[in-house]
N, C-alpha and C positions, 0 to 999 in steps of 0.2 A: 457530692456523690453522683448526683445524675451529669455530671460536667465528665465524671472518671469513667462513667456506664459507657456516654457515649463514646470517648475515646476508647476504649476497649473494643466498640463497636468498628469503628472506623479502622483501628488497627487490622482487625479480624478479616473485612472486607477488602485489604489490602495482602491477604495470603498467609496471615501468621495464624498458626494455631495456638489452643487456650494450652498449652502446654510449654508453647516458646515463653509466654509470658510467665511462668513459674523459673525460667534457665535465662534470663536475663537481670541485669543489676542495675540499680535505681538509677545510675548514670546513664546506663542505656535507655532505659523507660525514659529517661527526659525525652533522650535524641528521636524515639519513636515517638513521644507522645507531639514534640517541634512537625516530625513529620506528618501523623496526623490531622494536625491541624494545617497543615501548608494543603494537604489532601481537600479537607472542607472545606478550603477555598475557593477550590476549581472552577473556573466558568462553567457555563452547560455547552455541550457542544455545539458548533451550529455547523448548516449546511452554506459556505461560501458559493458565491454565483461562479459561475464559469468564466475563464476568462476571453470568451467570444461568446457569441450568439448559436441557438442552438441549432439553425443551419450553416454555418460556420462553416462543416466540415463536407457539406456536400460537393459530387457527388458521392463521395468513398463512405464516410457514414450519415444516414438520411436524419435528418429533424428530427423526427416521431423517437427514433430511435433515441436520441442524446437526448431528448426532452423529456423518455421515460426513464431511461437508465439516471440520470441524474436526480429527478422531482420526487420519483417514485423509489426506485433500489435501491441508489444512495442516501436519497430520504430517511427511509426505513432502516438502514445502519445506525442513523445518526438520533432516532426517534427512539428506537428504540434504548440503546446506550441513556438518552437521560429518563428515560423510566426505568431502569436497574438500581436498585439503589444501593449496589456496590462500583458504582460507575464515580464515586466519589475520590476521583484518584488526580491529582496531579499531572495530565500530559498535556502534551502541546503537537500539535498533529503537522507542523513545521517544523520539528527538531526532530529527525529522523534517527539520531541513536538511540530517541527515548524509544523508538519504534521496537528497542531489542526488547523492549520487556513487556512485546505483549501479551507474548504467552507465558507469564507467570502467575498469569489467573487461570486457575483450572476452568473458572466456568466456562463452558463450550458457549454463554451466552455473548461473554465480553472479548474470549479470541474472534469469535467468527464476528459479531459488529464492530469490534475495535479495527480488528482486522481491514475489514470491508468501507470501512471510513478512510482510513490510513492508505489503504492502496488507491481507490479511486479517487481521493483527494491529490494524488498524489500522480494517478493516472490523467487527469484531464490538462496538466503541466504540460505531458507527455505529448499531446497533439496539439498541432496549428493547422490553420485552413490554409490551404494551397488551391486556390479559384481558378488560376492560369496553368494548372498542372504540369510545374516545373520541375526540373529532377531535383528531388529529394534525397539528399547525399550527407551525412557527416563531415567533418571537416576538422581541422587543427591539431590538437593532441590527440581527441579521440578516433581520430580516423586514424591516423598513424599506430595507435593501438590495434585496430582494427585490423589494418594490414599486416602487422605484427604477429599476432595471434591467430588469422584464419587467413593469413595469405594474401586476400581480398575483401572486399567490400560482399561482393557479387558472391562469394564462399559462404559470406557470415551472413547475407541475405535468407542463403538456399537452406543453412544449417539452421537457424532460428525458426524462418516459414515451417520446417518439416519438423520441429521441436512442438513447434505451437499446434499445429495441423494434429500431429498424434497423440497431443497429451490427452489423457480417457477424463473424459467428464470435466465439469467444472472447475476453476481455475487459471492460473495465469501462466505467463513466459517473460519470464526476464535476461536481461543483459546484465551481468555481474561482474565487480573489481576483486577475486577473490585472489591474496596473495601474490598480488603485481602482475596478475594476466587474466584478462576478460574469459571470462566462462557464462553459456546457455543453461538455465534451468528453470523449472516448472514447481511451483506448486499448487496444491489441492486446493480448495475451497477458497476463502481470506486470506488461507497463508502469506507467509512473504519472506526471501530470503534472508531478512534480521531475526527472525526468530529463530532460539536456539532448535527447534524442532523439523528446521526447512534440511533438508538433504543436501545440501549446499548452502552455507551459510556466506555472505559476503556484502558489497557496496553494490545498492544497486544505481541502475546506468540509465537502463529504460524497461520498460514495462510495456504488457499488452494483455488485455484483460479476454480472455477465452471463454469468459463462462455464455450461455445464450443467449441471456441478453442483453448481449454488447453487442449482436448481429442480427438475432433471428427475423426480426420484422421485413428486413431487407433483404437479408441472404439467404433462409430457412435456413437448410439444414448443412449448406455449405460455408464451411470455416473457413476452407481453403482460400476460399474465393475474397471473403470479407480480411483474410490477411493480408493477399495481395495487395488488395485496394488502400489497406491498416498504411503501409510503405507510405503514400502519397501524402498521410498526413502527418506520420510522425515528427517530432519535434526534435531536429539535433541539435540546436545552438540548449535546450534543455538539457539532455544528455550529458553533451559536453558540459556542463555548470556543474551536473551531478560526479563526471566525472573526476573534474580538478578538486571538486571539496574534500579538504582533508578531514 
């Protein structure tokens, strides 16, 4: 009984209501309750180290900065998520379709940490250190996409900078594969273009994290400035990986 309590419970924490369970048939109960249990398996999350050092990326983004935003904000995503104790869900923070169903947890608790785990894990891929401050240019498929879509490089530089620059408040700018042609857009808080809720749904490409403090320590109150500098170290041979995966 208390074996059936708990799966009831785990079910429940995974978005079904005590009412789904009166409109479903015992062969379904199994397949829910297989799933349940695959759910109470889950690791706990953790925080992966970076893949550089955390002055890595100077001078475009400084130490202090990447040493708090990761130990500290990112921390705190991921600290949080395993004290929730509806956080008992099945995902894998490398398999980015699982990424579609963040938001089918209403809690604002597990969008916005799932969220914020998912994209800045996913964000620090995004950058490499460039010490010799080399031009930093895409190349292969995805630059021929690029050309493709905004003409230029130099086009989809200016469009994205002024995308990121004016989105209001916190949140991110992404490079998207929506429908066999790259599109710019923003979302709010954690969001991220896989969720069914982002205003643009699609593959994302690259990412750049706008909230303050991904900059403020170094560049206060100017974004603009901290995006310019963003170019030197973004990561396109990433990109391109993200782009080819089908």
């Amino acid at each position: 009984m208390n074996d059936r309590r708990d799966f009831f419970k785990k079910i429940g924490l995974l978005g079904l209501s005590g009412l789904a369970f009166k409109l479903v048939s015992n062969e379904q109960l199994s397949a829910l309750e297989a799933l349940g249990h695959q759910a109470g398996n889950s690791t706990p999350f953790t925080l992966s180290p970076l893949p550089y050092t955390y002055n890595a990326l100077e001078p475009y983004i400084d130490e202090q900065t990447m040493l708090i935003h990761h130990t500290k904000h990112h921390q705190a995503y991921v600290t949080k998520m395993n004290e929730t104790p509806s956080t008992n869900i099945d995902f894998q923070v490398d398999d980015m379709t699982k990424c579609r169903h963040i938001d089918q947890y209403t809690s604002a608790v597990i969008r916005n940490n799932l969220g914020g785990h998912v994209n800045h894990t996913l964000f620090w891929t995004l950058l490499k250190p460039n010490k010799d401050a080399k031009p930093n240019l895409p190349s292969g498929k995805l630059a021929e996409a690029i050309n493709r879509d905004f003409k230029s490089f130099e086009e989809f530089k200016k469009q994205f900078s002024e995308k990121a620059s004016k989105h209001f408040g916190s949140g991110w700018c992404w490079l998207i594969e929506k429908d066999n042609k790259l599109l710019i857009t923003t979302t709010p808080n954690q969001d991220n273009p896989l969720m069914k809720v982002a205003e643009h749904q699609g593959k994302i490409v690259l990412a750049l994290d706008v909230w303050e403090h991904a900059y403020y320590l170094k560049y206060q109150n100017k974004r603009a400035d901290y995006i310019s500098n963003w170019w030197n170290v973004a990561n396109w041979e990433k990109a391109e990986e993200l782009y080819l995966k089908k």
